[in-house]
C-alpha positions as CSV (number, residue, x, y, z in Angstrom):
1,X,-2.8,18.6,-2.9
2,X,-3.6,16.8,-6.0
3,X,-4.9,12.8,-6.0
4,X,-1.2,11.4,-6.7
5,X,-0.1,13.1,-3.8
6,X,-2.7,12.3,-1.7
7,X,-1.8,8.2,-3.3
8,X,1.9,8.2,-2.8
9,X,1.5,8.7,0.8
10,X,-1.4,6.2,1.3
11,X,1.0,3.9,-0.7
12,X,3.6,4.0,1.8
13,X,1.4,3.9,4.8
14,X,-0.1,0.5,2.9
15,X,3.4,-0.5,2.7
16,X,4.3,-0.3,6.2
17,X,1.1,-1.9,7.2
18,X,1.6,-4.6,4.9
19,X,5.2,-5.1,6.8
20,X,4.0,-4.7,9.9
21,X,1.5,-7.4,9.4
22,X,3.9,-10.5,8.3
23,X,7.2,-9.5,9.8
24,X,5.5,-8.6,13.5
25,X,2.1,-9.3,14.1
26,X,2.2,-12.8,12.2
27,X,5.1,-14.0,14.3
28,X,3.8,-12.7,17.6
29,X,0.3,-14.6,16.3
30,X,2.0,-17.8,16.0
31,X,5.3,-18.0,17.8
32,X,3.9,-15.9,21.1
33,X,0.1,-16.9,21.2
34,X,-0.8,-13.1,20.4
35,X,-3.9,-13.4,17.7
36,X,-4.7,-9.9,18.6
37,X,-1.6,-8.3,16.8
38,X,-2.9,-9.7,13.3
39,X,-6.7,-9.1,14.0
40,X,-6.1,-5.1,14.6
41,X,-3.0,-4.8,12.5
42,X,-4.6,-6.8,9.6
43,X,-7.9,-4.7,9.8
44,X,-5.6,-1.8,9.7
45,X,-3.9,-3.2,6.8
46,X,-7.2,-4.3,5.1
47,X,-8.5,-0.6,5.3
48,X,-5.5,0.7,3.8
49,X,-5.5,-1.5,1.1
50,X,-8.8,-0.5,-0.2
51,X,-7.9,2.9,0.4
52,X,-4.8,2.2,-1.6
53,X,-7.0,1.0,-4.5
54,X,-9.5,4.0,-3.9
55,X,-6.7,6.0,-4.1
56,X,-5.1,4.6,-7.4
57,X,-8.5,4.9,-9.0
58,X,-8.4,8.9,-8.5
59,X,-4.7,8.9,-9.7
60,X,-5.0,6.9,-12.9
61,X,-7.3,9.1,-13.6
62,X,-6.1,12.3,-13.3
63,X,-2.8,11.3,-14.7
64,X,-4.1,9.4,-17.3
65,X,-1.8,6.5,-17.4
66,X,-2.0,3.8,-19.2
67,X,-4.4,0.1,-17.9
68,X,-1.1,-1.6,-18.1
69,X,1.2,0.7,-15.9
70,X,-2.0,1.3,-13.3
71,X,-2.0,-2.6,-12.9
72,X,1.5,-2.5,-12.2
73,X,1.1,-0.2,-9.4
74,X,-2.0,-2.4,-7.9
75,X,0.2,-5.5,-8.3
76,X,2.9,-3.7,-6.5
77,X,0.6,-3.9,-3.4
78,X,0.6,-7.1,-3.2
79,X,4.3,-7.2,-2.8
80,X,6.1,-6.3,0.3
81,X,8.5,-3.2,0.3
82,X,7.5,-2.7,-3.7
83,X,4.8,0.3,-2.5
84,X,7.7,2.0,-1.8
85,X,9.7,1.6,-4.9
86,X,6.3,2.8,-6.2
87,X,6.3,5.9,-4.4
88,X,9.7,6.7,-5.2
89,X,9.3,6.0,-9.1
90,X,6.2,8.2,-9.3
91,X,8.0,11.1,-6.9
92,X,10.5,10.8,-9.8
93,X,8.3,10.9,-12.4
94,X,6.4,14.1,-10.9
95,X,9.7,16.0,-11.0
């Protein structure tokens, strides 16, 4: 399993996370008095994130991209759903 693999799947979990965090944990935080659902789904998030960085690192170097298409893809995960138009683009690109 090479390191883009290994980064298109931590991408997607990222991306989920990332979801997960404003579209159901943030509203059960402040519209059902449940602070817990953001404290352990944004440490969950958190620790994917810089997995997701980790993970890009590894990547960009093995596929020696470019500085400006590997800031792309770490900007992209600080966008929700765009991790997963990441994944996709690179699973194209691999083919």
């Amino acid at each position: 399993m090479t390191s883009l693999n290994i980064f298109r799947k931590v991408a997607v979990a990222e991306g989920i996370s990332y979801l997960l965090l404003l579209f159901i944990a943030m509203p059960l935080k402040y519209w059902a008095d449940m602070p817990l659902a953001v404290k352990y789904t944004g440490w969950a998030h958190g620790l994917l994130f810089v997995l997701y960085a980790a993970c890009l690192v590894l990547a960009w170097q093995e596929t020696k991209w470019k500085f400006g298409k590997a800031t792309l893809i770490f900007l992209a995960s600080l966008l929700p759903f765009a991790p997963f138009f990441v994944d996709k683009k690179l699973g194209e690109e691999a083919k």
